[in-house]
KOLPA-947404 format. One record per residue: residue number from 1; x, y, z of N, C-alpha, C, O in turn. Coordinates in steps of 0.001 Angstrom, whole numbers, plus 524288, in hexadecimal, padded with zeros to 5 digits. Example, Ala and Ser with C-alpha at 12.3 -4.5 7.8 and 13.67 -1.06 7.14 Angstrom:
REM KOLPA-947404
[1 [83386 7E9C6 81E78] [8300C 7EE6C 81E78] [83390 7F31C 81E78] [8379C 7F309 82111]];
[2 [83232 7F736 81BA8] [83566 7FBDC 81BE4] [83264 8001E 81EBE] [83461 80472 81F67]];
***
This chain:
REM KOLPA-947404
[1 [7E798 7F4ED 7C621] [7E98A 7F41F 7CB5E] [7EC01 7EEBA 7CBE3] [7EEE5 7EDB3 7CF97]];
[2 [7EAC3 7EB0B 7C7E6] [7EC5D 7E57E 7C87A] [7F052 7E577 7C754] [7F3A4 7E230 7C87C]];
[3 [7F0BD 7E8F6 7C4EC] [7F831 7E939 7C0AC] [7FBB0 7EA69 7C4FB] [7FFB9 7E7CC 7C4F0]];
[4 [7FB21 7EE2A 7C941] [7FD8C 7F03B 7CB25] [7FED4 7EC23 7D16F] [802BE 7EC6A 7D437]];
[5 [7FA70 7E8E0 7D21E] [7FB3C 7E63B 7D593] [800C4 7E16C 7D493] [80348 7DEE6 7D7CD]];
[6 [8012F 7E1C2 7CCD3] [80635 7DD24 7CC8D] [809ED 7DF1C 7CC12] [80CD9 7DCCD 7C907]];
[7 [80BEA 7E3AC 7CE3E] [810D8 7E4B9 7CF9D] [811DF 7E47E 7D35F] [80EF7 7E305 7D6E8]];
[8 [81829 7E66F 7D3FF] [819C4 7E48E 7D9C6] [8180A 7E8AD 7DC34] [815C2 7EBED 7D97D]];
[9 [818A7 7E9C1 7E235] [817AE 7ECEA 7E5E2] [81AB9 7F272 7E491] [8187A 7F692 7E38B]];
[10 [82088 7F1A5 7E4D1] [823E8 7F4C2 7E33A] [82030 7F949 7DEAF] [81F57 7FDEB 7DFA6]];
[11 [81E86 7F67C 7D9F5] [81D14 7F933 7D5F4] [81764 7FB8D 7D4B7] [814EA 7FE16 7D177]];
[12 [81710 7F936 7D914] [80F71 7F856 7D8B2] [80F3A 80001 7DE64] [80C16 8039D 7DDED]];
[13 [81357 7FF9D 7E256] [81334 802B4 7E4B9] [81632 8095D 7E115] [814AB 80DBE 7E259]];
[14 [819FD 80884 7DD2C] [81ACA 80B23 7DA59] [81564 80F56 7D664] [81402 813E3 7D715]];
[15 [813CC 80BC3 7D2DC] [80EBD 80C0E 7D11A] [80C0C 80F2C 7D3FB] [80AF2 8133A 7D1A4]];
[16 [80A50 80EEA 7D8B8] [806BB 81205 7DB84] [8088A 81506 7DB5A] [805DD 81857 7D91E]];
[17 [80C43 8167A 7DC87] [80EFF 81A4B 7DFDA] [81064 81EC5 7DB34] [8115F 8235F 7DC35]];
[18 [8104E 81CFE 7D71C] [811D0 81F62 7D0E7] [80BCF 822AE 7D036] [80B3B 82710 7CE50]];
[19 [80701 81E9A 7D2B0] [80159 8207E 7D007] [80095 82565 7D413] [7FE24 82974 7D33F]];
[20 [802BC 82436 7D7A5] [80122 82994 7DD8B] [803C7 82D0D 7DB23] [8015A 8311D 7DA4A]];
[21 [808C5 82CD7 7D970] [80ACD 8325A 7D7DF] [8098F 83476 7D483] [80968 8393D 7D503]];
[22 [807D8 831E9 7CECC] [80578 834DA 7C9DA] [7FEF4 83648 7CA9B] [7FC29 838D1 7C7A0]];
[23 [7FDC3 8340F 7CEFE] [7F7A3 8360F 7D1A0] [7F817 83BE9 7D3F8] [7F60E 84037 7D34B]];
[24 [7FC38 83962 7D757] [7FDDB 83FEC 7DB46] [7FE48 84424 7D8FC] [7FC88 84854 7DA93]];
[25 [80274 842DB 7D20D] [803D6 84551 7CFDA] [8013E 8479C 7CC2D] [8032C 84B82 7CA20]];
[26 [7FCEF 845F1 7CAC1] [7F791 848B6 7C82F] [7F467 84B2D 7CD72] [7F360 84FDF 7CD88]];
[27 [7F3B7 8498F 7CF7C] [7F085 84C71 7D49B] [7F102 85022 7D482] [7ED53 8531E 7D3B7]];
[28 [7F698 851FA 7D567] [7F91B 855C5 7D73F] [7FA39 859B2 7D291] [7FBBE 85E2E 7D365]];
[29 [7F97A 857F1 7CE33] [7FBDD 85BBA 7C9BC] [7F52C 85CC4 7C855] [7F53F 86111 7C62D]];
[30 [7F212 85BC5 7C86D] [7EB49 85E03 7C950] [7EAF8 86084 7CC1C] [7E893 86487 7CAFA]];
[31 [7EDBE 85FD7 7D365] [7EC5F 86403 7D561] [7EF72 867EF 7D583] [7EDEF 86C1C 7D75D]];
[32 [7F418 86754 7D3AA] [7F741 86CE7 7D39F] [7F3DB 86F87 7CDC8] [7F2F6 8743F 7CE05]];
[33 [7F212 86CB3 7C8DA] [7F0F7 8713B 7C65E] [7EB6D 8736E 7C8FB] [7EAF2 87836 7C914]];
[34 [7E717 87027 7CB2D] [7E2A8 87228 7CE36] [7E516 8771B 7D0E0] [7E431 87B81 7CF28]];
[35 [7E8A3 8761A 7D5BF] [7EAC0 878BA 7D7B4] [7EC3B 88102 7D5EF] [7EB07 8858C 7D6F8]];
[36 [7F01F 87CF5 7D235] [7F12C 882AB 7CE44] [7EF10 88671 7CD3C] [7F06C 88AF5 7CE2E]];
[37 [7E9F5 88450 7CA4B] [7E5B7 886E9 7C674] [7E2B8 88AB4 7CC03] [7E16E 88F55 7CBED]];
[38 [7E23D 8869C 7D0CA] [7E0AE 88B05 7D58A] [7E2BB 88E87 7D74D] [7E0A4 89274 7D920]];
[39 [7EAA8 88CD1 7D6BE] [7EBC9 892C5 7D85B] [7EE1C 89516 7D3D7] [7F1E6 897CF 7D4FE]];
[40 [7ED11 894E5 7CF04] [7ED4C 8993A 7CBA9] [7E726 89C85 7CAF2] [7E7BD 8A0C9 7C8CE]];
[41 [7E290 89B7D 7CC17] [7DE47 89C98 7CDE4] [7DDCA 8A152 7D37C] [7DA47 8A44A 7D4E4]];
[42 [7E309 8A02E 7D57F] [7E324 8A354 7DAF0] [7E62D 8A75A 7DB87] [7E726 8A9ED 7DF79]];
[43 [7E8CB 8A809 7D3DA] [7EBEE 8AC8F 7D41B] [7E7D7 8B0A9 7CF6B] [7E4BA 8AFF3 7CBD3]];
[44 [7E9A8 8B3E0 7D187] [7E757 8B836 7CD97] [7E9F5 8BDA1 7CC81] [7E7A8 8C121 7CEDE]];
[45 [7ED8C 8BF16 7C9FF] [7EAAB 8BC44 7C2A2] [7EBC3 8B690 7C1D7] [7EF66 8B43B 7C3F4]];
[46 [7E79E 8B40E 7BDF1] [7EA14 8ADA1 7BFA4] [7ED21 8AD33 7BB83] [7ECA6 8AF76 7B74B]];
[47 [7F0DD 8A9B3 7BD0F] [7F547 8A735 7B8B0] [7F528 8A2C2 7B61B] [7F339 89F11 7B882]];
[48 [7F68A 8A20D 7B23A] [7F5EE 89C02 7AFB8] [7F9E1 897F3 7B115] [7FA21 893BE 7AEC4]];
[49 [7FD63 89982 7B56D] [7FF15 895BA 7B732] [80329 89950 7BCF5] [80468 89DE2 7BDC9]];
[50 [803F8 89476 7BF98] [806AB 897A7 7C2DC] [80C20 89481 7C6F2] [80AAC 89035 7C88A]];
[51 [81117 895C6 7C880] [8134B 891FC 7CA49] [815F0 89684 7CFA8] [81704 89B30 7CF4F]];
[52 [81661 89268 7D4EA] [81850 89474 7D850] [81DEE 895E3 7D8BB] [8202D 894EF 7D497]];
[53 [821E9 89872 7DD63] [82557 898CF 7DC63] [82676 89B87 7E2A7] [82598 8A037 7E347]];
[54 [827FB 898F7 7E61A] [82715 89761 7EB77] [820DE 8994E 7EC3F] [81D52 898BF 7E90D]];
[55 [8208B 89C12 7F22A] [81B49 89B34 7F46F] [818EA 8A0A8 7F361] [8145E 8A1FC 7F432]];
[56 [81D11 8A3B5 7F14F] [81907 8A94E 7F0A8] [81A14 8ABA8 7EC40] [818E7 8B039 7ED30]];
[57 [81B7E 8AB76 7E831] [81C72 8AB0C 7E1F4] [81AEE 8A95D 7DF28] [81D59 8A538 7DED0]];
[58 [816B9 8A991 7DAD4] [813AB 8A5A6 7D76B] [8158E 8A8DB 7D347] [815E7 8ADA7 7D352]];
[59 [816D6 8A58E 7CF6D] [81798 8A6E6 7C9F4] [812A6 8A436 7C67B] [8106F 89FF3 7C6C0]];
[60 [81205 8A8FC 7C2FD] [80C30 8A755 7BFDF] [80D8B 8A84B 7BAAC] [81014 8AC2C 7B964]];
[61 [80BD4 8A498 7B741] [80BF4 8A4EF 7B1FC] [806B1 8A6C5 7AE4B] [8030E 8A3AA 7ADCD]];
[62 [8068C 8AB44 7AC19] [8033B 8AD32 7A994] [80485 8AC55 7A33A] [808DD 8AD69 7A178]];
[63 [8003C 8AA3E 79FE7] [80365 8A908 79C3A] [8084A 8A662 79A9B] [808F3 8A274 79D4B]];
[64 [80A26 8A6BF 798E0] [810C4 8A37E 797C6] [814EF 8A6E0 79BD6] [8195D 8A520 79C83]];
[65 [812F2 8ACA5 79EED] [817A0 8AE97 7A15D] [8185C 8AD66 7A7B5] [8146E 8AC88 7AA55]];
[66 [81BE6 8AD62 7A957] [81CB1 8ACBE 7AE74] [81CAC 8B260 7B071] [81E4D 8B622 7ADEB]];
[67 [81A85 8B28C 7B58D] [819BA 8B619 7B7BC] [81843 8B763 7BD8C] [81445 8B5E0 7BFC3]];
[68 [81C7A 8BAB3 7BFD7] [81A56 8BA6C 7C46B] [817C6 8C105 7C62D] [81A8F 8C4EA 7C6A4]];
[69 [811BF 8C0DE 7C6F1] [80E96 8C661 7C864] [80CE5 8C5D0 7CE5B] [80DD0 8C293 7D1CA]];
[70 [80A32 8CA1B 7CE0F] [807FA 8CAF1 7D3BA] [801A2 8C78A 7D2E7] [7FEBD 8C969 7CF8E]];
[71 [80052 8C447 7D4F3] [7FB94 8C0EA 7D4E7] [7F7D8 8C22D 7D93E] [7F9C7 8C4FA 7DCA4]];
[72 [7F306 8C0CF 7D9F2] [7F00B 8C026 7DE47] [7EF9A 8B9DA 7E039] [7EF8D 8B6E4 7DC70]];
[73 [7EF5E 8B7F9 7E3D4] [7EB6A 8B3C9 7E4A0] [7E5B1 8B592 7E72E] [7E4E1 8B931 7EA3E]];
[74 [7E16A 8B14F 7E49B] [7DD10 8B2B7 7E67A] [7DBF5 8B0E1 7EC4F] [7D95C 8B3A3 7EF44]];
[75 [7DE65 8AB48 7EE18] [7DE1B 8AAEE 7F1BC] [7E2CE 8A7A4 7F3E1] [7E301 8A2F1 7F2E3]];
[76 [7E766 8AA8D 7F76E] [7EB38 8A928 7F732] [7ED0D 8A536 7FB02] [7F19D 8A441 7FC30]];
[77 [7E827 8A2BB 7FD07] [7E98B 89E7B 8028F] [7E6F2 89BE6 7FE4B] [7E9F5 89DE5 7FB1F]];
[78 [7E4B2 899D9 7FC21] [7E2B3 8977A 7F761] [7E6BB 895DB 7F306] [7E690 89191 7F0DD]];
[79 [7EA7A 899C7 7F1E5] [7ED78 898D5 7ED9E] [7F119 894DE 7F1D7] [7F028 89027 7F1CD]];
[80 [7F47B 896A1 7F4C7] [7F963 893DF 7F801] [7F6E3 89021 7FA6B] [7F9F8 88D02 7FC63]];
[81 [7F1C6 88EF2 7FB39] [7F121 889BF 7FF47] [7F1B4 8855E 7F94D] [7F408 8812A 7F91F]];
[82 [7EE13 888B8 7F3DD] [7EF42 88400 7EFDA] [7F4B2 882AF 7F0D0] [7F689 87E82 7F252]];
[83 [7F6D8 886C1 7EFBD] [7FDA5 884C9 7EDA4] [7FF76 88219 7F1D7] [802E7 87ED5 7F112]];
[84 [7FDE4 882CA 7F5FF] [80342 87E2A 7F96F] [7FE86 87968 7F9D6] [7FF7F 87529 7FBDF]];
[85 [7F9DD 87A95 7F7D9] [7F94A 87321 7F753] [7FBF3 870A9 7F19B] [7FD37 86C14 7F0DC]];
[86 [7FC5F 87507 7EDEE] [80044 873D0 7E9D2] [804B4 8709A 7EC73] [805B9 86BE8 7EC53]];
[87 [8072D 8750F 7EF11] [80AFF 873E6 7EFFA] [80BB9 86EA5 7F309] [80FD1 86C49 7F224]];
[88 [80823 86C6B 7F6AB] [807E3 867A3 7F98F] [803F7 863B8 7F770] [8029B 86015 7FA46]];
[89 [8027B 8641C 7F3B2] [80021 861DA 7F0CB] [80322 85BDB 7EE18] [80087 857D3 7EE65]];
[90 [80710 85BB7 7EC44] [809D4 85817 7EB6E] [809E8 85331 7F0CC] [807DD 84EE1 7F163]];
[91 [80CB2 855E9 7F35F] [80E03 8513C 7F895] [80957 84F5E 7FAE8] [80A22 84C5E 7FE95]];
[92 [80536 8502B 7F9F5] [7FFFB 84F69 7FDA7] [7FC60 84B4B 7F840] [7F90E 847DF 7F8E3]];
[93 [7FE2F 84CEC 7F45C] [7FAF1 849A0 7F128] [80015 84411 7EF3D] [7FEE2 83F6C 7EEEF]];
[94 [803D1 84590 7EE8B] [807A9 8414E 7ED0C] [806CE 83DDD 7F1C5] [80477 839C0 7F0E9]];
[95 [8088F 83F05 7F774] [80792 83BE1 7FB1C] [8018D 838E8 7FBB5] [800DF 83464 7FD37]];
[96 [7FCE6 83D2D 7F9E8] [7F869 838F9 7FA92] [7F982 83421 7F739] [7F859 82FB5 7F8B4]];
[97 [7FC1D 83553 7F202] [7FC66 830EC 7EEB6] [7FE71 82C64 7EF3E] [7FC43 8282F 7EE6B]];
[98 [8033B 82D33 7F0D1] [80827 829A9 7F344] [804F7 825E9 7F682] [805A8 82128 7F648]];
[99 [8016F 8282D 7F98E] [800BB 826BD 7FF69] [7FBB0 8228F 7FCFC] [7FB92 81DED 7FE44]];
[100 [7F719 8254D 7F8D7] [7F487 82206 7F645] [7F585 81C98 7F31B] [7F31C 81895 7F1FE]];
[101 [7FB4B 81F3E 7F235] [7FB2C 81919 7ED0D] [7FE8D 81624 7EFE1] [800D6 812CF 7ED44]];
[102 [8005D 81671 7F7C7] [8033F 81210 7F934] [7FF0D 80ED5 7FD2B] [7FFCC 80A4C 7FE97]];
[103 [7F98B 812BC 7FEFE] [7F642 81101 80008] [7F30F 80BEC 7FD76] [7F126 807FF 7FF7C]];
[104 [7F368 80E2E 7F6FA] [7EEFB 80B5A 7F268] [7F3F8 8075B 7F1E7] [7F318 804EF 7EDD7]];
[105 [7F728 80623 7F35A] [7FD22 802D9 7F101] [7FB87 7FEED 7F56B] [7F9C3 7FAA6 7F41D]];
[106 [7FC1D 8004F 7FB10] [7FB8B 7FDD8 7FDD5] [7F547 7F91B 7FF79] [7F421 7F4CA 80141]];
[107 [7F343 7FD7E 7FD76] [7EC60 7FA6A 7FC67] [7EBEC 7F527 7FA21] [7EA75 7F0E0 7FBC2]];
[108 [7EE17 7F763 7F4D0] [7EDCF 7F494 7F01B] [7F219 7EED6 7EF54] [7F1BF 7EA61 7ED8F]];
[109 [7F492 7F0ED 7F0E4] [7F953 7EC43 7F1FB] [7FBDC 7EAEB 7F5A5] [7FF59 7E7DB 7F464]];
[110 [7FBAB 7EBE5 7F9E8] [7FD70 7EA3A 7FF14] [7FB5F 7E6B5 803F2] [7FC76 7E28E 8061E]];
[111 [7F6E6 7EBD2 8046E] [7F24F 7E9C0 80818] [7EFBB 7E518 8093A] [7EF08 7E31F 80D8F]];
[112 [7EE2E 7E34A 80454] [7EBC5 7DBB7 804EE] [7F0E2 7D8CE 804AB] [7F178 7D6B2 808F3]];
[113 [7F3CE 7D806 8025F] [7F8CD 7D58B 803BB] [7FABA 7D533 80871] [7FAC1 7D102 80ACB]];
[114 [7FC70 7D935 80A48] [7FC57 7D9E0 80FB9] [7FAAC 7D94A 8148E] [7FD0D 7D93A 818BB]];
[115 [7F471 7D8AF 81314] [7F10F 7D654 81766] [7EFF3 7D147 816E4] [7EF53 7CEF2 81B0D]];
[116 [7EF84 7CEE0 81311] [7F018 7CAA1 810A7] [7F400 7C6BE 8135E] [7F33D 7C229 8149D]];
[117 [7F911 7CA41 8140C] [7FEB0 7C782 8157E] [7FD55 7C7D1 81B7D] [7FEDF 7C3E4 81DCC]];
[118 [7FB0D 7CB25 81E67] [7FAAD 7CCDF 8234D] [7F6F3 7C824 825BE] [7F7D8 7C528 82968]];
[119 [7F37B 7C87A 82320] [7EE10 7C4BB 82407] [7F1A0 7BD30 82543] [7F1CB 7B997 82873]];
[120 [7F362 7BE9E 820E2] [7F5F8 7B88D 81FFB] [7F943 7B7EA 823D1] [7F8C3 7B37B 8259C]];
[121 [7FE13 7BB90 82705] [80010 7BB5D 82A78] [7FD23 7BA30 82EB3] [7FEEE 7B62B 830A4]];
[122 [7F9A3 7BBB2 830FA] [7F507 7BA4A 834D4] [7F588 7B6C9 83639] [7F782 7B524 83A49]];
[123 [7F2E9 7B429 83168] [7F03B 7AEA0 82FC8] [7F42B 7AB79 8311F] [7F295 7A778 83344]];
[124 [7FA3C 7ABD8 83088] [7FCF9 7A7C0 83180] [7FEF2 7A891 83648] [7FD74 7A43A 837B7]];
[125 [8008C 7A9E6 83942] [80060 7AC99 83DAC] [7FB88 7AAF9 840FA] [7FC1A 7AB25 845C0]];
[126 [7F6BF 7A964 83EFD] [7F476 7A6B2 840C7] [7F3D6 7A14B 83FF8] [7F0FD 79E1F 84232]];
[127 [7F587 7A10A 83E0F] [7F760 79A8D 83B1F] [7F41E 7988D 83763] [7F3E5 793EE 83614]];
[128 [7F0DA 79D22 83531] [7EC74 79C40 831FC] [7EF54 79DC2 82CC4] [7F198 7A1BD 82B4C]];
[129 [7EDFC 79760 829D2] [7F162 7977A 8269D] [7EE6E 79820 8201D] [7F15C 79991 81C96]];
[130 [7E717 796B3 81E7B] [7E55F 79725 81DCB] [7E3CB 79BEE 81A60] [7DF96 79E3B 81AC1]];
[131 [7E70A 79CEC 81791] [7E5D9 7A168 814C9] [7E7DE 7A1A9 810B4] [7EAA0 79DDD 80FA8]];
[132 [7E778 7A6EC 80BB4] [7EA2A 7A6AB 80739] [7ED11 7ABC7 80771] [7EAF6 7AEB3 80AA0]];
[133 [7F0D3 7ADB1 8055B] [7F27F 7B45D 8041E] [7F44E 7B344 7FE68] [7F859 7B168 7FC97]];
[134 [7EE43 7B5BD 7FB83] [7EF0C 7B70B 7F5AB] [7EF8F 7BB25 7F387] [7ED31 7BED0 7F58D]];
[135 [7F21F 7BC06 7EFA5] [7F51C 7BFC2 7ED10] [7F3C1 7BF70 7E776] [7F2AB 7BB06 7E5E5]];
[136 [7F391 7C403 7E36C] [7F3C4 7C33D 7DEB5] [7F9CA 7C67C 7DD3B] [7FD13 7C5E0 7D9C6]];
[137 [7F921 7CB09 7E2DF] [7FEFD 7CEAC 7DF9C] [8039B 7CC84 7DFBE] [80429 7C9C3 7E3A5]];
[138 [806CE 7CCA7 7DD4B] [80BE5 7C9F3 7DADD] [8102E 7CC7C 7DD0E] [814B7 7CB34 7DC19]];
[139 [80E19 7D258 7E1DA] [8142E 7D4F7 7E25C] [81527 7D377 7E67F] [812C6 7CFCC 7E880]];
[140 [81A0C 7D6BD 7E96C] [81A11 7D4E2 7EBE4] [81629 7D1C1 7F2FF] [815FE 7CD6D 7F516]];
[141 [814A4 7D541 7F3BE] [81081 7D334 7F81C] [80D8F 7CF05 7F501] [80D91 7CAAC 7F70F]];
[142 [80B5B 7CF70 7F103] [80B21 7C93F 7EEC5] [80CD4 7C4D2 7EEA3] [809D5 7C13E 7ED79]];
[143 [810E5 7C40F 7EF88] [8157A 7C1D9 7EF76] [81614 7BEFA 7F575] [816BF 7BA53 7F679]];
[144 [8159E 7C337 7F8C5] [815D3 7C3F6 7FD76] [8118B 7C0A0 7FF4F] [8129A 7BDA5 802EE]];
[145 [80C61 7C09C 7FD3F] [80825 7BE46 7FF4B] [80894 7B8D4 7FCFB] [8052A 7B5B0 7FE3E]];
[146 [80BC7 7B78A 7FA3D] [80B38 7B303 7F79D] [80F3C 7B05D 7F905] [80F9E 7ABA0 7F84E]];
[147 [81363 7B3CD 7FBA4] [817E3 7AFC9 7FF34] [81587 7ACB8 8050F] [8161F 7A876 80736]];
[148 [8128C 7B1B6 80610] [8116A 7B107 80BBD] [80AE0 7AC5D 80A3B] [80A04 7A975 80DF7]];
[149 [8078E 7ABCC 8065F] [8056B 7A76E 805C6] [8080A 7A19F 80479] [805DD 79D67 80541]];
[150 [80C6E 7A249 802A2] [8102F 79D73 8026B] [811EB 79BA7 80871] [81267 79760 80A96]];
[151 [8127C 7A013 809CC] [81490 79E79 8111E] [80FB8 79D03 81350] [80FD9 799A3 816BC]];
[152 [80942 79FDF 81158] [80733 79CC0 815EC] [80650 7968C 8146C] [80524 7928F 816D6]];
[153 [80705 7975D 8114F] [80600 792F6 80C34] [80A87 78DA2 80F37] [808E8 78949 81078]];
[154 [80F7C 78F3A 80FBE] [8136E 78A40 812F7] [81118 78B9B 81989] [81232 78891 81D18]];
[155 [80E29 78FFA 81A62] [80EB5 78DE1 82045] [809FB 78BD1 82274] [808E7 78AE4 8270C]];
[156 [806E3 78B28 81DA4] [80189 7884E 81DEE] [802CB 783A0 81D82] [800FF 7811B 82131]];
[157 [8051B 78131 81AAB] [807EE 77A87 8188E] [809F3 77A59 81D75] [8078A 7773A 82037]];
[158 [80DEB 77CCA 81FE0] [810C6 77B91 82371] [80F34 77A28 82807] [81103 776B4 82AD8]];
[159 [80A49 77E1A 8290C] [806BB 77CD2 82E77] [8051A 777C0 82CB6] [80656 7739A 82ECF]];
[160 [802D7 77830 82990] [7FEB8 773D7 82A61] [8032A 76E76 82A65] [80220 76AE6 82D74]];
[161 [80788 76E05 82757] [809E9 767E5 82895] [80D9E 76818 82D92] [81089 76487 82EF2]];
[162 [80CDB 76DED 8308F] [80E4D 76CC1 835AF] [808D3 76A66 839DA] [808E5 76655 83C6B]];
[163 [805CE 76D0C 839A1] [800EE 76B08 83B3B] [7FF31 762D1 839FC] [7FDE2 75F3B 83CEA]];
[164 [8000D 76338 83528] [80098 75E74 835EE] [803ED 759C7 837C8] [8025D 7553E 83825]];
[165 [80932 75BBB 838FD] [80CA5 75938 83B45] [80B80 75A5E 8406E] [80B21 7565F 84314]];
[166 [80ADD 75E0A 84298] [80807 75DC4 847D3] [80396 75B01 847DE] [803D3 75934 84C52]];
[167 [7FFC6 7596B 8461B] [7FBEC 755B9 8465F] [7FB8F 75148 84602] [7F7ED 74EB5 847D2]];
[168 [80181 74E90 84222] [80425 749F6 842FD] [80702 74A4B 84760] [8073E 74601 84989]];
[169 [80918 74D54 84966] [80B71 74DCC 84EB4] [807B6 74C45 852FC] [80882 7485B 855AA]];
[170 [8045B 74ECC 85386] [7FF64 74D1B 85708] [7FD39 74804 856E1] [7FC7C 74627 85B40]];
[171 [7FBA1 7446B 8520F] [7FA1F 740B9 8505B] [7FD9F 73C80 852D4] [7FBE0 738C4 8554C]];
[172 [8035A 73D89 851D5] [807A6 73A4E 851EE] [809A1 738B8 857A8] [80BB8 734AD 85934]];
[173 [8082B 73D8D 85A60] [8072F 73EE2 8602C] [804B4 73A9E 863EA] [8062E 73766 8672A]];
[174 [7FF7C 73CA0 86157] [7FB48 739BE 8637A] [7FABE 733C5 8632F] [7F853 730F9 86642]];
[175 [7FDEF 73211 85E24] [7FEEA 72CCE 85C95] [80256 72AEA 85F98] [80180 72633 8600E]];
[176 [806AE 72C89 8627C] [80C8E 72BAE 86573] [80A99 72AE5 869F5] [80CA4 727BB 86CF2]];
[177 [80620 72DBD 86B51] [8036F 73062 870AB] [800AE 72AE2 873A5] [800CC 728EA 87807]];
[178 [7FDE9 7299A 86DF1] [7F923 72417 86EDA] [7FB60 71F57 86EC5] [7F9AF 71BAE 87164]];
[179 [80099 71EF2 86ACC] [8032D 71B28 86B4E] [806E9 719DA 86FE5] [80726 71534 8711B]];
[180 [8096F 71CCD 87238] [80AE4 71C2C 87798] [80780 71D40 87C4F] [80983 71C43 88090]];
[181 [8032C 71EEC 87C43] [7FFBB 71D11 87FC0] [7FED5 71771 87F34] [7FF5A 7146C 882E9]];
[182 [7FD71 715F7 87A71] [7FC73 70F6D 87B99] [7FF14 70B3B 87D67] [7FC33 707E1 87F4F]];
[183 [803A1 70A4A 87D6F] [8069A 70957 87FFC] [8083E 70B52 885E9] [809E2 707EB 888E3]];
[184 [80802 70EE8 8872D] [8083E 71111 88B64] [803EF 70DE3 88E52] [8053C 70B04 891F4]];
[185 [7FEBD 70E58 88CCD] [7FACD 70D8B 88FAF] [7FADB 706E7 89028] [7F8C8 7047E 893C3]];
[186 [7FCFA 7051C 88CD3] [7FF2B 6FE3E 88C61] [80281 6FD50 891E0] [80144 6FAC2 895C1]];
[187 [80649 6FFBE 89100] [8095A 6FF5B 894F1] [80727 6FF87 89AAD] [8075D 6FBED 89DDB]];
[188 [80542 703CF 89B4E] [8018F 704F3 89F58] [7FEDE 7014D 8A0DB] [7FF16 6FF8C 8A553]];
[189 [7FC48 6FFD8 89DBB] [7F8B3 6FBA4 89FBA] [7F97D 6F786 8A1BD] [7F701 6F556 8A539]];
[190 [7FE63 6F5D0 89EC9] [7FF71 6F220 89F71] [8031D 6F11D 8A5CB] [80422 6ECA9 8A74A]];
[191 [80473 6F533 8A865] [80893 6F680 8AC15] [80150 6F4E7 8B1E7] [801E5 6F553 8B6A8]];
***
């Protein structure tokens, strides 16, 4: 999983998305033969293999010949409810996958970065400047967290030698303040 965290986003979201489909794609080729073996089980005489050919035509292979006979099903809301989950079987499991590996994508690599960046926005916004946003990943939102720690990074320096020029401001103030009072109050007195 560490390997996969040092790629970029771009490739790292590829990857998943490659593992959901060859997942889906075994899933689904287990349950179509599960599937199968149930509705060649539901014809009788049974066949050693069998392929459709729209919704009311089944062609069955006996031996090496093709052949189409008169069949039974044993139970025929049984046979057709299998086949159209056959048949919808694909889109319901490809989509769980898709939907899994942008979930596990988003978990895994998005989520703390993100709140991370969110949190830190707060914080400055509150003028709370006091904090770190660390990173080990190298892609991009890595990148991202490590620009935006450089920024809090100048606007921490920045407060603070504005803060202190305001405090020489005040100082300098108060010095201007006391020194023309004394004189003032000279004068005064002296009147």
């Amino acid at each position: 999983m560490e390997k996969l965290n040092k790629h970029s986003l771009r490739v790292s979201i590829i990857i998943y998305f490659c593992g959901a489909l060859l997942i889906a794609q075994l899933i689904y080729s287990l349950l179509g033969v599960l599937i199968d073996q149930i509705l060649i089980g539901q014809i009788t005489p049974r066949p050693d293999k069998l392929f459709f050919s729209g919704k009311t035509y089944i062609g069955v292979f006996i031996g090496n010949k093709e052949s189409s006979y008169n069949f039974q099903l044993i139970h025929p809301k049984l046979f057709w409810g299998l086949k159209g989950i056959k048949d919808s079987a694909p889109i319901w499991i490809y989509g769980v996958c898709i939907v899994g590996a942008a979930l596990i994508f988003y978990k895994r690599r998005l989520e703390m970065p993100l709140k991370k960046l969110n949190e830190g926005m707060e914080k400055i916004a509150r003028q709370d400047l006091d904090f770190c946003i660390a990173t080990k990943n190298q892609d991009e939102i890595g990148k991202l967290c490590n620009v935006f720690e450089k920024m809090r990074i100048e606007l921490s320096t920045t407060f603070k030698s504005l803060w202190k020029e305001k405090e020489q401001q005040e100082i300098l103030f108060k010095t201007l303040i006391h020194d023309l009072r004394t004189p003032l109050t000279i004068i005064e007195g002296n009147n």
